[in-house]
C-alpha positions in Angstrom: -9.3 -74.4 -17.4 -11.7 -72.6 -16.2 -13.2 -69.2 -17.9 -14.9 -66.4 -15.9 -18.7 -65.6 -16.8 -18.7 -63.4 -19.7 -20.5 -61.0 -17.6 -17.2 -60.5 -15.3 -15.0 -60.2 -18.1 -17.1 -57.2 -19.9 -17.2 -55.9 -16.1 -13.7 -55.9 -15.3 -12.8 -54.2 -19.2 -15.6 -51.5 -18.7 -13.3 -50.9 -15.2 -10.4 -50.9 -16.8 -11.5 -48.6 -19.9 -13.0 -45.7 -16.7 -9.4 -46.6 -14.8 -8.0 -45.4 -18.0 -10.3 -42.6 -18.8 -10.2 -41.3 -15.1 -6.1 -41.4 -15.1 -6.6 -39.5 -18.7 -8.7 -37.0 -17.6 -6.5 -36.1 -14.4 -3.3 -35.7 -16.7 -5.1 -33.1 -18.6 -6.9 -31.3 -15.2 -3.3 -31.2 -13.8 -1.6 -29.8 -17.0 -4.6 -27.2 -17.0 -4.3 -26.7 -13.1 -0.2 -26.2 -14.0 -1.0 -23.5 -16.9 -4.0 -22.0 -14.5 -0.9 -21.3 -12.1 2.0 -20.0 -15.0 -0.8 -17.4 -16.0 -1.9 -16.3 -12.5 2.1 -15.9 -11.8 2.5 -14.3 -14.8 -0.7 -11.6 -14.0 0.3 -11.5 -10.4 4.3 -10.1 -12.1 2.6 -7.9 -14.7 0.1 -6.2 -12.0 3.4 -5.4 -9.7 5.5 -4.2 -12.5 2.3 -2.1 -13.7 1.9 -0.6 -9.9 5.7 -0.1 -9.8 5.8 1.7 -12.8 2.6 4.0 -11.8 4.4 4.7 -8.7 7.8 5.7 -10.4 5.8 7.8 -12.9 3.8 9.9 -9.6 7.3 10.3 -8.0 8.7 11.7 -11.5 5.6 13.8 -11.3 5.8 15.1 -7.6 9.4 15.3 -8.4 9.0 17.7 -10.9 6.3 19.2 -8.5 8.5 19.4 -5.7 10.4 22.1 -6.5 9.9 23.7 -3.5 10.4 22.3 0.3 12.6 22.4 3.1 14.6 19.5 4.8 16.7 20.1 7.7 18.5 17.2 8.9 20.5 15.9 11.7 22.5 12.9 12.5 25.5 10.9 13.4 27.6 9.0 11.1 30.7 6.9 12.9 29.9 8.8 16.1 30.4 11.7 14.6 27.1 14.8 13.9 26.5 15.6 10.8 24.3 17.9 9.4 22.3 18.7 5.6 20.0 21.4 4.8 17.9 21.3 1.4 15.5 23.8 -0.1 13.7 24.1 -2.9 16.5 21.6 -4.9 19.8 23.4 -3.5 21.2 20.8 -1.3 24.3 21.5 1.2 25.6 19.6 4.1 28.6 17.6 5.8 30.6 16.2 2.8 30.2 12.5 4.3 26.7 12.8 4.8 26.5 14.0 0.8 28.1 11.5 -0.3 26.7 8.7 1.7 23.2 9.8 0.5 24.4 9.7 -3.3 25.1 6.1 -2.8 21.9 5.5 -1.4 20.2 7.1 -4.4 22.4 5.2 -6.8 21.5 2.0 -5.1 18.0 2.9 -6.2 16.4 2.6 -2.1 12.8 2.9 -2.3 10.2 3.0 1.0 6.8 1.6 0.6 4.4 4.0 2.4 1.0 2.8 3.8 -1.9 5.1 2.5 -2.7 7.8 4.9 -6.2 7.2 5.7 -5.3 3.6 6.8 -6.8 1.9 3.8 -6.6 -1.8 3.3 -3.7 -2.2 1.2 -6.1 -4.5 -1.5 -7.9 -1.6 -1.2 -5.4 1.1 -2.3 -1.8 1.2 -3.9 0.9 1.8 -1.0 2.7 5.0 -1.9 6.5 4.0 -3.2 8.8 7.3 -2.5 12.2 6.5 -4.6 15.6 8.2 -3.0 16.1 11.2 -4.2 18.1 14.5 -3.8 16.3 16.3 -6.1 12.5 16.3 -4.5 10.2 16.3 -3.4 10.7 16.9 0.9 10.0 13.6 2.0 12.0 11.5 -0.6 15.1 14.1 0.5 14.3 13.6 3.9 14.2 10.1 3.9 17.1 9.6 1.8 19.5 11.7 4.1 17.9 10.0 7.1 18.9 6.1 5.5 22.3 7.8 4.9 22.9 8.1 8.5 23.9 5.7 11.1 21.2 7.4 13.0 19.1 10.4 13.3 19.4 12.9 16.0 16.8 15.2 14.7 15.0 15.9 11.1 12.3 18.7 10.0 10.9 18.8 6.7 7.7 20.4 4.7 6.5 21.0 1.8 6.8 23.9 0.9 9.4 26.2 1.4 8.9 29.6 3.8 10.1 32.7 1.5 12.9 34.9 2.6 
């Protein structure tokens, strides 16, 4: 029987003992890479709650704001017109149309509005306008406008015009 030098033997256990170390080392690089990625989800969910939440809390605000405006709305709902006014909070319209755009606010609809100066959205948070019967104008308007089957014809501003 035959023996390799001494010099091959030490070779091949010096491989073996980097094979080793090598496969070690990528076990703990993946398990680092795996917990790298849990925590950027978990940032990425927190960032999105955070800028959901900011959002809600200007919409409350403007809400509150918004006590004034003018929506007038009309549309068709099973081929039939339909028609809402609101102003400054007092809201009257077709029965049907009313009730249709309860239901949208109770499903909580919300529209995600690019920023007006055409911003790059990394750039600047996209305004989120929540349904709404209450205020301000555009949530109204919108919210009336997703109630129908389609829109014939819908003015709103702001503020409200006295008399």
């Amino acid at each position: 029987m035959t023996f390799p030098p001494v010099s091959a033997i030490e070779a091949r256990r010096r491989l073996v003992s980097r094979v080793a170390e090598a496969a070690s080392r990528s076990d703990a690089l993946r398990q680092h890479a795996a917990r790298l990625g849990e925590a950027n989800r978990t940032v990425r969910i927190e960032a999105g709650r955070r800028r959901l939440a900011s959002a809600d809390d200007r919409q409350r605000r403007a809400a509150r704001q918004a006590a004034t405006g003018e929506v007038v709305l009309e549309g068709v709902i099973d081929g039939r017109v339909v028609a809402a006014h609101w102003r400054a909070g007092d809201l009257s319209g077709d029965p049907e149309l009313l009730e249709r755009a309860r239901i949208v606010v109770t499903l909580g609809d919300r529209w995600t509005l690019d920023s007006e100066d055409g911003a790059d959205a990394l750039d600047a948070d996209p305004v989120v306008v929540l349904a709404s019967l209450a205020g301000p104008p555009v949530a109204v308007a919108l919210t009336l406008m997703r109630a129908c089957g389609s829109v014939r014809h819908v003015r709103w501003s702001p503020t409200s015009s006295p008399g």
